[in-house]
C-alpha positions in Angstrom: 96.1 18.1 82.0 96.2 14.3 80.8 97.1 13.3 77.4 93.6 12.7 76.2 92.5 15.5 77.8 95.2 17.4 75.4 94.6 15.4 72.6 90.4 16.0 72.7 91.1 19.9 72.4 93.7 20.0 70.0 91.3 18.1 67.9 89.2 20.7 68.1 91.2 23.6 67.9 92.2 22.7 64.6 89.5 22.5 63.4 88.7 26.6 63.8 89.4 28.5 60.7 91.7 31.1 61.5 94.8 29.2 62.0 97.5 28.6 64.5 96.8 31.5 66.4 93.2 30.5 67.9 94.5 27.2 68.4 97.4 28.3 70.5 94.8 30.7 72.3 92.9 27.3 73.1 95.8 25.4 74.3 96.7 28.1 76.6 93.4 28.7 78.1 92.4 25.2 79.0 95.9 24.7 80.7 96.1 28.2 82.7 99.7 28.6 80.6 101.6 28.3 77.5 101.9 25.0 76.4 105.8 23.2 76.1 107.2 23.1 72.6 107.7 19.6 73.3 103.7 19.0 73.3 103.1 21.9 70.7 106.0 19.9 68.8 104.3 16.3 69.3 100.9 17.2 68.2 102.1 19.2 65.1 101.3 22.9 65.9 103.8 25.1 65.5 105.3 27.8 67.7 102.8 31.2 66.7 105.6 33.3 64.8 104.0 36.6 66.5 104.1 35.6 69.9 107.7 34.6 69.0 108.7 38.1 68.0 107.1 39.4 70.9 109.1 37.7 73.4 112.7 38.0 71.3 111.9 42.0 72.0 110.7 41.7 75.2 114.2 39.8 75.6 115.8 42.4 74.1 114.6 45.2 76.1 114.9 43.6 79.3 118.7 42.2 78.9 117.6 38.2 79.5 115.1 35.3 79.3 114.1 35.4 83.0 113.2 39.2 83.0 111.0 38.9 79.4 109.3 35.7 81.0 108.5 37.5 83.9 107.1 39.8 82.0 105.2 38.2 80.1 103.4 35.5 82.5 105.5 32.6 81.1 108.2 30.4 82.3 112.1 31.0 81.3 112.2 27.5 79.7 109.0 28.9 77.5 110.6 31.9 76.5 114.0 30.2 75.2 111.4 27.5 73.3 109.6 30.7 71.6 113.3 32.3 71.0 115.0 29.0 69.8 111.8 28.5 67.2 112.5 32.0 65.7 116.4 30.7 65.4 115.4 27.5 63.8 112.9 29.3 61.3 115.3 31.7 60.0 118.5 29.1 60.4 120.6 32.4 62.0 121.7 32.8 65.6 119.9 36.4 66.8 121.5 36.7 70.5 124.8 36.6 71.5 124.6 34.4 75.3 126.3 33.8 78.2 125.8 33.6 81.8 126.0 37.2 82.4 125.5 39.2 79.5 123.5 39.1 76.0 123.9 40.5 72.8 122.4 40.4 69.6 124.2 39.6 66.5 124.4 41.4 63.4 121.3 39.6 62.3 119.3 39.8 65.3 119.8 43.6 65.4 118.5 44.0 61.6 115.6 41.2 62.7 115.0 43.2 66.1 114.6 46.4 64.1 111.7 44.9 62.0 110.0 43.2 64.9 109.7 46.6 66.2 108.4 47.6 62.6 105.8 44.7 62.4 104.6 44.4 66.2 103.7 48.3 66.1 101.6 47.8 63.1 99.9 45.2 64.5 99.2 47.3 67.7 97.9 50.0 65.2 95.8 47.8 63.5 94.3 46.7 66.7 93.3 49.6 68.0 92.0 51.2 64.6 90.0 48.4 65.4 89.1 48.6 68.8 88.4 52.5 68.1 85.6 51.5 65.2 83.7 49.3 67.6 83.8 52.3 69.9 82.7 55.6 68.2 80.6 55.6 65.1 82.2 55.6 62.1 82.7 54.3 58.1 80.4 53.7 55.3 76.3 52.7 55.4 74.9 51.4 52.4 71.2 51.9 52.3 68.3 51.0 50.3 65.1 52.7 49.8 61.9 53.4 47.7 63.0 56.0 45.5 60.0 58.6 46.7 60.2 57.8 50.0 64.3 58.4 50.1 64.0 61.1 47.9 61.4 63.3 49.6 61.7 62.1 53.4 65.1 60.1 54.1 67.8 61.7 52.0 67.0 65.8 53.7 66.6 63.8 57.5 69.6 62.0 56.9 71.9 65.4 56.7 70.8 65.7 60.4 72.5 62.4 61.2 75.5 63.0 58.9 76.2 66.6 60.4 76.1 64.7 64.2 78.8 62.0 63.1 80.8 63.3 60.8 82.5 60.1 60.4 80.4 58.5 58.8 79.8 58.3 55.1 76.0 57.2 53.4 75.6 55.4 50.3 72.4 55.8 49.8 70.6 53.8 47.1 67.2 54.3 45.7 64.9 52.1 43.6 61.4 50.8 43.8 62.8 46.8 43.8 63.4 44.9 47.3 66.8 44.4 47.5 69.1 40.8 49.0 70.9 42.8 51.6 73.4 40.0 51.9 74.0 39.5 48.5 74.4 43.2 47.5 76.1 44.3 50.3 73.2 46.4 52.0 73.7 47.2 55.9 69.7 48.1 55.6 67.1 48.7 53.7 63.6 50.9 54.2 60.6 48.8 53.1 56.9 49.0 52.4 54.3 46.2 53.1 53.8 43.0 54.8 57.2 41.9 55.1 57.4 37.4 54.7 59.4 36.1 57.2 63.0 36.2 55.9 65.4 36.4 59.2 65.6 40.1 59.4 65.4 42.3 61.9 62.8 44.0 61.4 61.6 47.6 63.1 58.1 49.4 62.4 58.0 53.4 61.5 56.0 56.1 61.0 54.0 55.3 57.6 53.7 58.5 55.9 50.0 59.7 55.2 48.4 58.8 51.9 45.8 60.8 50.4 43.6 60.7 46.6 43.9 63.6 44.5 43.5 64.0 40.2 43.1 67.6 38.5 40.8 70.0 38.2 40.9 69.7 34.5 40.0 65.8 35.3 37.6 66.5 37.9 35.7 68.6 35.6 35.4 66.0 32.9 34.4 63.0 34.9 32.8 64.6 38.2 33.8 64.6 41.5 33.5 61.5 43.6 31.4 62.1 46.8 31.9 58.5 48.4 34.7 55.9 48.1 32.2 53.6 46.2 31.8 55.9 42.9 35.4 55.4 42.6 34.7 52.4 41.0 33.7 54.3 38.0 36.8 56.6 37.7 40.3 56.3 36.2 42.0 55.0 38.9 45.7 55.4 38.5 47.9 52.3 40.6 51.0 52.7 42.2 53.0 49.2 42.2 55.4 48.3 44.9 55.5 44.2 44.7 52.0 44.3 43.1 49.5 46.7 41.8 47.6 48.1 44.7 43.9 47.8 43.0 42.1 47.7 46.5 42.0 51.2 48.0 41.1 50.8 51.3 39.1 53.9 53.5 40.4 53.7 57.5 42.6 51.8 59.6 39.5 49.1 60.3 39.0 48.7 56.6 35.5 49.7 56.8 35.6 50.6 53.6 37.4 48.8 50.8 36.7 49.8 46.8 38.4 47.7 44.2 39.5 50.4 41.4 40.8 49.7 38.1 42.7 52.1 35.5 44.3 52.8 32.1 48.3 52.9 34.3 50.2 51.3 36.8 53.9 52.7 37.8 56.4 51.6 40.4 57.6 55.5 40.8 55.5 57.9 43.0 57.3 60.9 41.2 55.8 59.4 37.9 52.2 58.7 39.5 52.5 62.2 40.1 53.3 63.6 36.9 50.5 61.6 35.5 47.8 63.0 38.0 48.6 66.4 37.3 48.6 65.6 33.3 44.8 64.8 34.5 44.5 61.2 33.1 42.9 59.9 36.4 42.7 59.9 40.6 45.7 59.1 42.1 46.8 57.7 45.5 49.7 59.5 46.5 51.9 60.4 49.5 50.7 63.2 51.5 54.4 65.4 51.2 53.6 65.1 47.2 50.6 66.3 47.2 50.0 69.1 49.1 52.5 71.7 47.6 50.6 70.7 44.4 46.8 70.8 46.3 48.6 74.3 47.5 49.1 75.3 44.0 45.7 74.6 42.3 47.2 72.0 40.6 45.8 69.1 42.1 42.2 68.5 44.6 42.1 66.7 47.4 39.3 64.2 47.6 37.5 62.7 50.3 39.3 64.8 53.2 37.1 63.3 55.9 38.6 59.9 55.5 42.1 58.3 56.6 43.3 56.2 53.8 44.9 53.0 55.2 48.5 53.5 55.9 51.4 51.0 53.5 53.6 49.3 56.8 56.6 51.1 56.7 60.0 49.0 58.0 63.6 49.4 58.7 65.2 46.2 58.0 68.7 45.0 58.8 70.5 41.6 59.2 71.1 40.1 62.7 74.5 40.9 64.2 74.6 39.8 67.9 77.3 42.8 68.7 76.1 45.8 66.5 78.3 48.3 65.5 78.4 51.7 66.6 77.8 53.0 63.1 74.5 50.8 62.9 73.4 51.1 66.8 73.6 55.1 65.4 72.0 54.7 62.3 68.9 52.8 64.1 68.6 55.0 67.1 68.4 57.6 64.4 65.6 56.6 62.5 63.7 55.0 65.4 64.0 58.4 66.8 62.9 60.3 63.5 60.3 58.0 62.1 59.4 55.9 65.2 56.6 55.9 66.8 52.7 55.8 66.9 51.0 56.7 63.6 
C-alpha cells in the first residue's frame, strides 16, 4: 500500500467516533495485516492497549514471540512492537528474554494475572452481548391508549410474557401520542390517520365500535331509529387528537351525521361511566359495552349498521437489524391483532 494510499484512510479512520480501536480495525483491513509500529508511530495512532494485552498472554502461554504470532495471524517483528508498547506504557520490563528461554518478571506476573482478569471480562461482555441479539430478552417500553391497553393489550400481553420469560414490559398507558425517541418508547399502539413522521408503521385489527346510552336516557329523549335523528340527541364525544363530532355509519361512509353534545373526554372508561349515568348516546368500544348491554345497563342502538372502524397501528422506530426482543414483540401482535377487519 503507498503512502497516500495510507495517508487517505487514516484520514478517515480518525474521523470515526469510537476511538483507536475502529481505526486500527481499518488500517488492518485495507492492508490484509497489522500495520508496523513504525507507520502506526508516524501517523500518530497508538498501539490498541487491548490487542497489546492479548498478545503479551498469548506470549505467555505459548513460551515465545514466534509461537503467539503464529497464533495470532501476525508477524514476530508485530508481536515484539505490541509487547515493547505495553513496556514503554507502563516504563517496567514484563519478560525476562533470551535466545532460548522466557520468563516474566515480578511485574509481568502481577500484570499477566490482571490481563487474564480484564481479557475474560471482555470476552464476557461480548458474548452477554452476542447472546441478547440471539434470543429474546430485556425490557420493552410501550405506549398505549389507556382503554385499549387496559381492556385488550395488557390480558394478551401475559400470553407473550409467559412464552419469553426473559423479557420484562413496561407498559405505559395514556390517551396523549407519545415522542418515542425522546421518551425512550421502543413502540407505541396508536389510533387514526397517522402524518408521516419516519416510523414504522404496521396496521391491526381495529376493535368494533358501537352507540349505546341508558334506558333511563332512552326513555326520556326517545329512541333513534336512523343515524340522522341523532342529530337531535345528546351526543357524548370521545377525543383522541380531536373531538370526534362526525359519526360515520359503514366502511363507505354512506352515512355521515355530525353530532354535537354537552361532554367530550379523552378516556373511554370515563365516556362510559357517563353513558351509563344516562346523560347522552355514547360511541364506545364494542368489549365495553356489551357486558353492560348484557346487564340491562346500557342499549345497543342501530345494530344493523357497522360504525366506521378508528385505524388502529403499531408504531416503532426504524432499526435496520431488529432485536430479537422487538422481532418478538412485533411477530406477536401482528399475529394477535393482525389481520383483515
Amino acid at each position: 500500500m503507498s503512502s497516500d494510499a495510507l495517508r487517505r484512510l487514516l484520514g478517515v479512520a480518525r474521523r470515526e467516533q469510537h476511538g483507536f480501536s475502529r481505526r486500527y480495525r481499518v488500517i488492518a483491513l485495507a492492508t490484509r495485516k497489522l500495520p508496523s509500529l513504525y507507520w502506526l508511530r508516524f501517523w500518530g495512532v497508538r498501539m490498541d492497549r487491548i490487542i497489546s494485552m492479548e498478545i503479551f498472554v498469548r506470549v505467555v502461554e505459548l513460551g515465545g514471540l514466534r509461537a503467539a504470532a503464529e497464533a495470532t495471524g501476525i508477524s514476530a517483528t508485530m508481536a515484539g512492537n505490541h509487547l515493547q508498547a505495553l513496556e514503554t506504557r507502563l516504563g517496567a520490563k514484563l519478560l525476562n528474554r533470551t535466545t532460548r528461554r522466557q520468563s516474566l518478571t515480578e511485574i509481568g506476573s502481577a500484570y499477566y494475572s490482571q490481563c487474564l482478569d480484564v481479557l475474560s471480562r471482555i470476552e464476557s461482555a461480548e458474548n452477554a452481548a452476542r447472546e441478547m441479539h440471539q434470543q429474546p430478552r430485556g425490557r420493552l417500553r410501550i405506549s398505549a391508549p389507556t382503554t385499549l391497553g387496559t381492556h385488550l393489550l395488557a390480558p394478551k400481553f401475559v400470553d407473550y410474557l409467559r412464552q419469553y420469560k426473559e423479557i420484562e414490559i413496561d407498559l405505559q398507558l395514556n390517551d396523549r401520542i407519545v415522542d418515542l425517541a425522546e421518551e425512550g418508547f421502543d413502540v407505541a399502539f396508536r389510533f387514526g390517520i397517522l402524518p408521516d413522521s419516519g416510523l414504522v408503521s404496521r396496521s391491526l385489527r381495529s376493535p368494533s365500535r358501537v352507540l349505546c346510552a341508558s334506558p333511563e336516557y332512552l326513555s326520556q329523549r326517545g329512541i333513534p331509529e336512523k343515524p340522522a335523528d341523532l342529530a337531535g340527541h345528546n351526543c357524548l364525544a370521545f377525543q383522541y387528537i380531536t373531538a370526534e363530532r362526525e359519526w360515520r355509519f359503514g366502511d363507505d361512509r354512506s352515512h355521515s351525521v355530525r353530532v354535537s353534545g354537552q361532554f367530550t373526554v379523552n378516556s373511554g372508561l370515563a365516556l362510559l361511566q357517563v353513558a351509563l349515568g344516562g346523560l347522552g348516546i355514547a360511541m364506545l368500544p364494542d368489549y365495553l359495552v356489551e357486558p353492560e348491554v348484557q346487564a340491562g345497563r346500557l342499549v345497543r342502538l342501530f345494530s344493523n349498521f357497522d360504525l366506521s372502524r378508528a385505524p388502529l397501528q403499531l408504531v416503532y422506530l426504524p432499526d435496520r437489524q431488529m432485536t430479537p426482543k422487538m422481532r418478538s414483540f412485533v411477530d406477536f401482535v401482528m399475529t394477535s391483532f393482525g389481520g383483515a377487519q
